[in-house]
N, C-alpha and C positions, 0 to 999 in steps of 0.2 A: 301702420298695423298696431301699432303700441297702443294708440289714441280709442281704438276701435275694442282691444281688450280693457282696459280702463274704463270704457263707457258700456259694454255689455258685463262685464264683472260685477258693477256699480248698479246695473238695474238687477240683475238673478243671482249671481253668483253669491257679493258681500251686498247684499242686503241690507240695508240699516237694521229694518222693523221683522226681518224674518232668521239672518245671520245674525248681527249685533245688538239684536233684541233692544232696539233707542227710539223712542216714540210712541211707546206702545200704549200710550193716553189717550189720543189725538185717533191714534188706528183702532182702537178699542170702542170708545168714545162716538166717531164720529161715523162707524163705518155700520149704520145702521139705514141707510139711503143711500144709492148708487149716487144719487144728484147730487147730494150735500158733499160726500165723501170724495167724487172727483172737484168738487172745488178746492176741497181741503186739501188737497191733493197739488192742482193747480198753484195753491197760495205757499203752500211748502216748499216747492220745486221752485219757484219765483224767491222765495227768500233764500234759498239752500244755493242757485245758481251765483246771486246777486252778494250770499255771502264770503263763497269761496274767494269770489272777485274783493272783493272789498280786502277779507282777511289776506288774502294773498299781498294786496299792494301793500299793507300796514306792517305785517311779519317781514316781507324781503326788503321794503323801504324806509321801515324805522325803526322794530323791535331789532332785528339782526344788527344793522350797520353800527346802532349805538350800544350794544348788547344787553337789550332788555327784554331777554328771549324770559324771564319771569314773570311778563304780562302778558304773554298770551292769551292765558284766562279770563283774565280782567277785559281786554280791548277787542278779543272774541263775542264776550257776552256783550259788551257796549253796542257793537256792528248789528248782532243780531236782534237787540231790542230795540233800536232803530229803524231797523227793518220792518221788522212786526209792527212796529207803530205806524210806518208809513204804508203798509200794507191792509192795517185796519180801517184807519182812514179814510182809505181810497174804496176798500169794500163797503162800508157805511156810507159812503157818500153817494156812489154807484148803485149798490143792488141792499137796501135793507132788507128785501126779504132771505137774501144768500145773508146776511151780518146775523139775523136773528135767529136762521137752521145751526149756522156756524157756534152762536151761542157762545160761552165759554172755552170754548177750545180756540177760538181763534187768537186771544193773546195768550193762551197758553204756549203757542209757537215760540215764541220768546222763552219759556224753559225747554222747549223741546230740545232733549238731550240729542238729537240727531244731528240738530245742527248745529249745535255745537261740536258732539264728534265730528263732522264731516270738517271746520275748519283745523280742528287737532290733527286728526288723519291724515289732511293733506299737508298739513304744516310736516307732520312724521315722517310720511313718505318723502317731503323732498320733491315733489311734482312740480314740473314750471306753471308758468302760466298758464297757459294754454291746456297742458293737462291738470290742472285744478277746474278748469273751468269745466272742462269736460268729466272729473270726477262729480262735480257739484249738480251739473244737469240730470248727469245719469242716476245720483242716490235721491234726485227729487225725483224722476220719472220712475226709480224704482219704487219710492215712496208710494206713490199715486197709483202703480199695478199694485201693488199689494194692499192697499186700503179699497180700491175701487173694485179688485176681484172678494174680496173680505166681505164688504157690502153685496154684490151679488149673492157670496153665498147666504149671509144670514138674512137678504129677502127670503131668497129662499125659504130658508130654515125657520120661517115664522108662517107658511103655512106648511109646514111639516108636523108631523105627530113626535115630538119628542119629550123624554119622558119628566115630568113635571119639576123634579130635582134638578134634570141639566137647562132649563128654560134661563134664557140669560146668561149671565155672565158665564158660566158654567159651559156651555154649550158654544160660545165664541173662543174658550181657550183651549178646549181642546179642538175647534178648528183652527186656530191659527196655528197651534203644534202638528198639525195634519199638515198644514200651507207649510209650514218652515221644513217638514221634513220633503214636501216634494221639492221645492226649491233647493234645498240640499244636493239633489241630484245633477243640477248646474254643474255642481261641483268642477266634475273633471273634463267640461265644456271644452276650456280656451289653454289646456295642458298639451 
């Protein structure tokens, strides 16, 4: 049951992009297309799973045991621009036309502050394995509902009559303030 709070918390409740306000470049950014934005989505969740794993085996198998719990930071960012790079790679190699929608944001993952909180958090929490893994799936899939409904709405909202001043950027942040407070309502879900 633990395992199953942790992983529905991680997609609605603690939110990266909607509760800890981390990515909001990338969600911002890229959630201008349903198609682009669930890749984005997809590649996020892929480096966000893959990083929890990684940081977890690094923090409990050699930052801790020798105590150089001062480089978190450091060998955190290392795991995750590794990742990004092998992640890019692999989509340029594969689909240029997904590498080319993706554009700039897709190494921007590599500063995406989410994923790095996400290895911090779990490092703070204290979650084993098992539940890191499960923290990391769920704040990608969280990720990915919330940029892939974000894009829905601002298809939307481009054929909509909105009024000249909110067109843009304007007009995406007070919807994503609209998303974050419904999402808020999770809140007292899994109490």
């Amino acid at each position: 049951m633990e395992l199953v709070a942790i992983f529905i918390s991680a997609i609605l409740i603690n939110n990266f992009v909607l509760h800890y306000f981390l990515g909001i470049c990338p969600f911002l950014g890229v959630s201008k297309r349903i198609d682009s934005a669930f890749s984005m989505g997809l590649a996020v969740t892929f480096v966000m799973t893959i990083t929890a794993i990684v940081s977890w085996i690094i923090n409990h198998w050699v930052l801790i045991p020798y105590n150089l719990d001062y480089l978190q930071i450091v060998s955190f960012i290392l795991v995750i621009a590794s990742l990004v790079q092998l992640v890019e790679m692999f989509i340029r190699k594969t689909s240029p036309p997904l590498y080319q929608a993706l554009g700039i944001y897709l190494p921007l993952i590599t500063t995406n502050c989410a994923i790095l909180g996400l290895a911090l958090l779990a490092a703070l929490k204290n979650y084993s394995f098992i539940e890191t893994i499960i923290f990391g799936l769920g704040s990608g899939i969280g990720f990915t509902l919330a940029i892939v409904l974000m894009a829905g709405i601002r298809e939307q909202l481009d054929m909509a009559d909105v009024p000249e001043v909110l067109k843009g950027p304007g007009i995406a942040l007070i919807t994503a303030g609209i998303m974050a407070l419904g999402f808020l309502g999770f809140t007292g879900m899994l109490k």
